[in-house]
N, C-alpha and C positions, 0 to 999 in steps of 0.2 A: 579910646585908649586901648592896646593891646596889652592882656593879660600877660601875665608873670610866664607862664610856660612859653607861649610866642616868642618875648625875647628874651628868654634862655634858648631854644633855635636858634633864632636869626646870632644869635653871640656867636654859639656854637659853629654854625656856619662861615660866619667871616672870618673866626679862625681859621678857618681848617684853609677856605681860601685865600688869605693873606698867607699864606703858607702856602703856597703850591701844591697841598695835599688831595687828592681825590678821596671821593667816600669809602672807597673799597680803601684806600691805605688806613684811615682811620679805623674801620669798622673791624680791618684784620690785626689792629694795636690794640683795640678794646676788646677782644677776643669775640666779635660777635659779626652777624653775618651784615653785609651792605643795605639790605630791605629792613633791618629794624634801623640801621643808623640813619637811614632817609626819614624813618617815621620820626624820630628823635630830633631830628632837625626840624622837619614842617609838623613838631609837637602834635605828633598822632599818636606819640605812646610813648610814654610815662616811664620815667626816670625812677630807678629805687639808688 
């Protein structure tokens, strides 16, 4: 079974792509840059 951070990613992600959105749109609405929003996605780093 994959742990809780995992699919909180993959959620994160199918949002963004059932929405036509690219990482960089997202990561420039959450004011932060595309390389942390990748890691947040394939749950390399950690959500406050």
């Amino acid at each position: 079974m994959e742990n809780s951070k995992g699919m909180v990613g993959g959620k994160i992600r199918t949002f963004r792509m059932l929405r036509g959105f690219s990482q960089e749109h997202m990561a420039a609405k959450l004011g932060i840059d595309q390389t942390k929003y990748s890691r947040i996605e394939s749950s390399k780093q950690k959500t406050s």
